[in-house]
N, C-alpha and C positions, 0 to 999 in steps of 0.2 A: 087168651094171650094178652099181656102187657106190652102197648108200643114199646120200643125203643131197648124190649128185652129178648132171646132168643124162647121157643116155646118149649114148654116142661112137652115130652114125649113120656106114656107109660105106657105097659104092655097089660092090657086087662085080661084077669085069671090068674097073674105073680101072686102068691100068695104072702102076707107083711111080713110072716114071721122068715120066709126065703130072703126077703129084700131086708130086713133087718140084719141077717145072718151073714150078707153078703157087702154090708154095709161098715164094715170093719175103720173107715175113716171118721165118718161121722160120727160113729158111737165112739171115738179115741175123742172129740171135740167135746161131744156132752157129757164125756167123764172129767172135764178138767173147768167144761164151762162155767159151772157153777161158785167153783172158788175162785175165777175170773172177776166173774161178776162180785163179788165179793168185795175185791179187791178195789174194786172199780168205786164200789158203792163206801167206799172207807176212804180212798181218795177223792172224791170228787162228791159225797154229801147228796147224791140220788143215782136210779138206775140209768144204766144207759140208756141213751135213745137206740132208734132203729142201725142207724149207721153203724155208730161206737160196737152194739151190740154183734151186728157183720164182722167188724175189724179184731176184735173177741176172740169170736169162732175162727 
């Protein structure tokens, strides 16, 4: 756990390729994140930081 953040819960024995499958938001993020980042990296002259890269996703 990280102070000041709620705790990651998982269910041990979900199999990845289930929680992938079931994971229909996420993978909509990492199909677009890239040319985000892109973009990012053509205005702004380096990669995001941590944050920027949050507000991205």
């Amino acid at each position: 756990m990280t102070p000041g953040l709620r705790p990651v819960m998982e269910i041990a024995g979900v199999d990845q390729v289930l929680i992938d499958w079931s994971s229909t938001r996420r993978q909509q993020i990492e199909d677009v994140l890239e040319g985000l980042t892109y973009t990012y990296v053509q205005e702004h002259g380096r990669l995001p930081g941590e944050k920027a890269g949050h507000g991205l996703g």
